[in-house]
Residue, then its C-alpha position, 0 to 999 in steps of 0.5 A: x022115511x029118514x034117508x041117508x046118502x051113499x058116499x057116491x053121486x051120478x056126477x061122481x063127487x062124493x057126498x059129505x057124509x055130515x049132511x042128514x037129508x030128512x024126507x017130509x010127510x014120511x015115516x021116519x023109523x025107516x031107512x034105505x039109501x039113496x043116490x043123489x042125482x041133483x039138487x036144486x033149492x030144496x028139492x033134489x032128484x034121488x035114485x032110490x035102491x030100485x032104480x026108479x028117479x023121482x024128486x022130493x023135498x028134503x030138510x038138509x042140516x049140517x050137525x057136528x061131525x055127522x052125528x045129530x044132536x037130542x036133548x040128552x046132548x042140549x041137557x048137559x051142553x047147558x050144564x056145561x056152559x052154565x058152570x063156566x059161568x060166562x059174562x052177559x055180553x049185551x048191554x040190553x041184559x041185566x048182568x046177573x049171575x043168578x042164572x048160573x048159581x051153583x051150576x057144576x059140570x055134568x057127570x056124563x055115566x058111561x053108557x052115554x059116553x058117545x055123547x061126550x064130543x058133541x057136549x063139548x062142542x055145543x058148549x064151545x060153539x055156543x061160548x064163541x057165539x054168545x054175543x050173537x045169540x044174546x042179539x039174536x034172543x034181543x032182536x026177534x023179541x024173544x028177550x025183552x030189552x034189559x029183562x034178567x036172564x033166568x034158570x032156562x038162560x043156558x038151556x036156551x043159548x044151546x039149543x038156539x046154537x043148535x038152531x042155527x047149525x041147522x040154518x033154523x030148521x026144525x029138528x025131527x025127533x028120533x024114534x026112541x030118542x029120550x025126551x025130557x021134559x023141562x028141554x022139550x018145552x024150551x025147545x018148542x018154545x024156541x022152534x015157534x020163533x025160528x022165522x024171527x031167529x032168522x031175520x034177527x040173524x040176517x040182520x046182524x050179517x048186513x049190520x057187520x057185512x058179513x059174508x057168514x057167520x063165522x065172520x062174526x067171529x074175532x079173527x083169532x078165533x076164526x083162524x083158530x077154527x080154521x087150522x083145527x079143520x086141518x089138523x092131523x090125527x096124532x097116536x103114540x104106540x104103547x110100547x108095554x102092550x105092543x110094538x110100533x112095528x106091530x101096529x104098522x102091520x096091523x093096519x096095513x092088514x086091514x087095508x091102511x097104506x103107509x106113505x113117507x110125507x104128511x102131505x099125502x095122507x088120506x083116509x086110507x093112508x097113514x105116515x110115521x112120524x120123524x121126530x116121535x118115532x112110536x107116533x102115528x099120524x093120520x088124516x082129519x077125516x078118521x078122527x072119529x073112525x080111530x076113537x072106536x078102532x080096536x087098536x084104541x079100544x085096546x090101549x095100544x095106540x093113544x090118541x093124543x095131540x104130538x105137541x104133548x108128546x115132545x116132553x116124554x121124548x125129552x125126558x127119556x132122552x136124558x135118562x140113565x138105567x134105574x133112573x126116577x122121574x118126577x111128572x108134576x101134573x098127572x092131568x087125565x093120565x096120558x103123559x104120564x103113561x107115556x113117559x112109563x112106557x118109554x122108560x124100564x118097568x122095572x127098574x125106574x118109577x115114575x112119581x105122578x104128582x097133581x091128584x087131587x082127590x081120592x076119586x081122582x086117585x083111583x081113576x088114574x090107577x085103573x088108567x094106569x092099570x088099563x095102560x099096563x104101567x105098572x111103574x107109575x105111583x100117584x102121589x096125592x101131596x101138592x108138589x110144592x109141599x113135598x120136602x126135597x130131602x125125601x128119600x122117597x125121591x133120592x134117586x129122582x134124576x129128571x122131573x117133567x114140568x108141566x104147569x097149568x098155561x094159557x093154552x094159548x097154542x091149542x088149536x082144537x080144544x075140544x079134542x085137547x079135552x077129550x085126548x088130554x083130559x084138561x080141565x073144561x075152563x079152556x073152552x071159555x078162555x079160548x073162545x075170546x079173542x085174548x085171555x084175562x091178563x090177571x089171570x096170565x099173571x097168576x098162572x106165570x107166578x104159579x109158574x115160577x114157584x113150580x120151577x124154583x121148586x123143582x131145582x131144588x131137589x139135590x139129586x135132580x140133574x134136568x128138568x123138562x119144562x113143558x106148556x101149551x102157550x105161545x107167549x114169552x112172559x109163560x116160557x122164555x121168560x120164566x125159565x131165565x128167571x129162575x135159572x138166573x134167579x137159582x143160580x144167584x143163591x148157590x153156595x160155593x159147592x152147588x153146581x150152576x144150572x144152565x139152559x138147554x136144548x131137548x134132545x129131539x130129532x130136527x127135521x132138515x126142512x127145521x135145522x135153521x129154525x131149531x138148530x141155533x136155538x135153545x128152546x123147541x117152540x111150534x106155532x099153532x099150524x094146521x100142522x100141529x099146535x103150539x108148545x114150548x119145550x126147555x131143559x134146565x141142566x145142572x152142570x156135572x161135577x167130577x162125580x158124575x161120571x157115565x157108563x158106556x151104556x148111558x152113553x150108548x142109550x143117549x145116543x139112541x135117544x138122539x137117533x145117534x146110531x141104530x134105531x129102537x130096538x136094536x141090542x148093543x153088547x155092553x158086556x165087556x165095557x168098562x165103566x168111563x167113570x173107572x177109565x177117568x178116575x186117576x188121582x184121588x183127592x189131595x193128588x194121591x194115586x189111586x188104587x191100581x185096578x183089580x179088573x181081570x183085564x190081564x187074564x183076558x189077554x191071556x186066555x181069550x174069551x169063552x176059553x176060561x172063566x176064572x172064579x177069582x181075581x187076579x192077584x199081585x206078587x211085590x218084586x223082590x228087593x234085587x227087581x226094585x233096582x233094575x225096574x219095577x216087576x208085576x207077576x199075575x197068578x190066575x187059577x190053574x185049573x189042571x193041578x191042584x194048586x190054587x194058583x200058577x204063575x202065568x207071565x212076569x212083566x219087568x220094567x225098565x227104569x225111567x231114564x232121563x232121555x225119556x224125560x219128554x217121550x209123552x210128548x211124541x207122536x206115534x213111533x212111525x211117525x216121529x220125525x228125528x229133526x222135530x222137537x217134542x211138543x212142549x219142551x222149549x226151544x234154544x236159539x240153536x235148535x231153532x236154527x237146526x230144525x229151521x229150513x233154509x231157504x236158499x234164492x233160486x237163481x234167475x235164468x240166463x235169458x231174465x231181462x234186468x230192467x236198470x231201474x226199479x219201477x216206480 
């Protein structure tokens, strides 16, 4: 009879849920639960739903994230590692690829999509033991010394991973469970072993004098492994479907509780990110909790890492309305739903670049229709070969960057995979201590071409530079090159671009760290994983003027007043690029402006609303001479004329005493004896407006000394 364990124990602790007790020489198709009192060796003492106590013999293993894996899960695991084509690492095999020839990644259908994650971590798990396993295969003499691994090698390698997940005990077979054939004889094959598997293993522990095998491990794989245990679970709201507001209410409804600090999250806690403000943070333990929750199932929360989630917030930072952004790498969608999400549906497009086939091409659109944007088009040209003069791209004022890295700051890659929908060859580079530094020199090369590209495009006026690395040659250094090198071949009308800081809310604990700086980086923490962020800006000309409702959504953006969702009148502001405007080129006046300012402080607001414009009278030739005359007519709306004369404004001429009135202060604050700011001062007039400083005399009982001190 298989049996599982309640969340509870006589002693009060809970029980690890992950832990799968099997009970021996029982029928295995059923199930009930059971308390367990104490265990001792292999034996424990249960109290079953009866209330009788008793002790049985268990087989316990530990499987990845509680769920146990079959040969459906050994079958694609073994594609998976075969396409990644690692390297034989013993030097008692023959290094021959022939065993992964032609291997692609497995096409996992949906009904078996819930096996996706333990794929991916079997594949992972076995990469980052492989030298172990290839020893263990050599030691118990299951391998021949120099014998040529064959087409079974993948297959073998992750079910003896498996294996020794299970501390070598045999795997019992579901009722129902799909076998298959060519897996089973390799399992079998391999459970006939399992005594010699494990003295090869325990050698190789004394061998390295390692406490466990995870010591086996390159210490920054190991650390790596250690922070991914930590790490929070991070999910954007999507704001086309639903509010953050909504969300928070919802979970609360289903007996969730709000705390204000990560470090008190629990699995029935959840917190609200400061710097994201739609970001929604929970504790480890409900990963697998959240990905089947409805408000997922629905697409209105998105699990995705928040290092990811730092360029979208970038990007809408340095929007203006009806703006266009360019997203060069589409990846598995997520990002770019993010950046629509966050920007106008209707007014702003969002250009997805990185599509690689026509497969690909629909299942973005059905992502994105599933996610409601609506603003997102998928272009299926290589970035690098779209011209900057295309006016499909004339009013694309941001472009977010985010060029293949060495994801080097990843500190879960299976759920970076599974969240971001990377590419599966990450898992072979991170399961190594370093990765192929020709490889880095291609991706940094790569790298740079995106970004001289992106500069390019004349309308463009930021770029947002994005990656998951932690080295300086892929961030630091590749935006000062460019920019250095762009700014070298402009012309004498171009505008320079310079380096700056993203527009991202700093926590106080972070202002010396960030605050100076002109770059974002995190370092992989079992907080959050490693990322870069930049912004390339180019300098604004004359002409780049902003309205006052740019400035006030910029402003929001910085967290710089009110919060999300709050409305600010606008309506009557008038746009800064009119209030700045005073001379046109070659140092004539402008155009006085047409605006019905002037009616406004007639008749205020609400009373009237004119059809027209205000209209100029020119003074008569008698007005020239005493000062200059403005008439205003506005429509009269009680007689039949279009027109009546409202208010005559008359001038007086400039005299010479006012030569230097601009340059006074306020006329309650003007002090006579002061002299204009400005104007130069004559000798006399210093003497006039100097105060006089008159010795004040020493008192009758002051002690004159004869001589001065030496």
């Amino acid at each position: 009879m298989s049996l599982y364990t309640e969340n509870r124990s006589a002693y009060g602790r809970p029980l690890n849920s992950s832990i799968m007790a099997t009970m021996n020489g029982l029928n295995r198709s059923e199930s009930v639960p059971i308390t367990v009192i104490k265990q001792k060796d292999m034996e424990v003492e249960v109290l079953n739903e009866n209330g009788h106590q008793r002790t049985q013999s268990f087989h316990i293993a530990t499987q990845p994230n509680g769920k146990e894996s079959n040969q459906t899960v050994y079958l694609y695991a073994s594609q998976l590692y075969a396409s990644l084509k690692p390297k034989i690492k013993s030097e008692r095999l023959s290094d021959n690829d022939n065993w992964c020839q032609g291997a692609v990644p497995p096409q996992i259908p949906p009904h078996e999509e819930k096996y996706r994650r333990l794929v991916y971590d079997l594949a992972f798990a076995t990469l980052k033991y492989q030298a172990l396993l290839e020893d263990i295969l050599l030691d118990s003499g299951y391998y021949s010394s120099y014998s040529t691994p064959d087409e079974n090698h993948a297959l073998t390698m992750v079910i003896l991973q498996d294996m020794q997940d299970r501390r070598f005990r045999k795997r019992y077979k579901k009722v129902g469970e799909t076998l298959i054939e060519h897996v089973n004889e390799v399992e079998e094959d391999l459970n006939s072993y399992k005594t010699k598997f494990n003295a090869a293993l325990a050698r190789n522990r004394i061998k390295f004098k390692a406490p466990s095998i995870e010591y086996l491990l390159p210490e920054q794989v190991r650390q790596r492994e250690t922070k991914a245990v930590d790490l929070p679970v991070y999910a954007w709201v999507n704001q086309i479907k639903t509010s953050t507001q909504t969300v928070i209410e919802t979970l609360k409804e289903e007996g969730f509780y709000q705390v204000m600090s990560d470090d008190k999250l629990s699995s029935t806690t959840f917190y609200l990110d400061t710097q994201c403000k739609n970001i929604i943070v929970f504790h480890p333990d409900l990963r697998l909790e959240l990905e089947s929750h409805e408000l997922v199932q629905d697409f209105h929360l998105i699990l995705q890492d928040k290092a990811s989630c730092f360029g979208p917030h970038s990007v809408k930072a340095l929007l203006n309305e009806g703006d266009d952004i360019i997203h060069t790498h589409v990846g598995s969608g997520k990002i770019t739903a993010h950046l629509s999400s966050l920007t106008n549906q209707d007014s702003s497009t969002v250009f997805a670049f990185g599509i690689n086939s026509p497969s690909h091409h629909n299942a973005i659109r059905e992502k994105m229709e599933s996610f409601g944007a609506k603003n997102v088009r998928g272009v299926e040209e290589n970035f690098l070969d779209v011209l900057p003069t295309d006016i499909r791209f004339k009013n694309v004022k941001v472009v977010l960057l985010t060029p293949p890295c060495s994801h080097s700051g990843i500190t879960n890659p299976v759920d970076y995979i599974l969240h971001d929908g990377e590419d599966t060859s990450i898992l072979q580079d991170l399961s190594k201590d370093e990765i192929d530094q020709d490889k880095v020199d291609e991706l940094i090369n790569l790298q740079m071409d995106y970004l001289k590209h992106a500069v390019k495009f004349s309308k463009v006026q930021a770029v947002v530079y994005c990656t998951h690395s932690t080295s300086p040659h892929e961030n630091e250094n590749v935006v000062t090159k460019v920019s250095d090198y762009t700014n070298a071949r402009l012309t004498l009308k171009q505008m320079p671009w310079r380096i700056t800081p993203p527009t991202l809310p700093i926590p106080p604990s972070d202002v010396d760290t960030y605050g100076k700086q002109r770059y974002f980086k995190t370092e992989p923490s079992s907080k959050i994983s490693g990322c870069f962020v930049c912004v390339i800006t180019r300098e604004a000309t004359a002409d780049d003027q902003l309205t006052a409702a740019d400035i006030i959504a910029r402003a929001k953006a910085k967290g710089l007043m009110g919060l999300d969702g709050e409305k600010i009148d606008t309506e009557d502001e008038e746009p800064i690029a009119e209030i700045g405007k005073r001379k046109k080129k070659g140092g004539q006046r402008s155009p006085r402006s047409k605006s019905t300012s002037s009616i406004r402080r007639v008749f205020p607001k609400g009373k009237i609303s004119p059809p027209g414009r205000a209209l100029r009278v020119s003074p008569t030739r008698s007005q020239r001479k005493v000062g200059r005359s403005k008439t205003t007519l506005i429509p009269n709306t009680s007689s039949d004329e279009d027109f009546r004369t409202i208010k005559t404004v008359t001038r007086k001429p400039r005299t010479a005493s006012d030569m230097f009135s601009h340059h006074r202060l306020h006329a309650d604050t003007v002090d006579l004896q002061c002299q204009p700011v400005g104007v130069p001062m004559t000798i006399s007039t210093k003497a006039r407006v100097t105060e006089k400083h008159v010795p004040e005399e020493l008192p009758e009982y002051s002690v004159k000394h004869p001589k001065p001190f030496r």
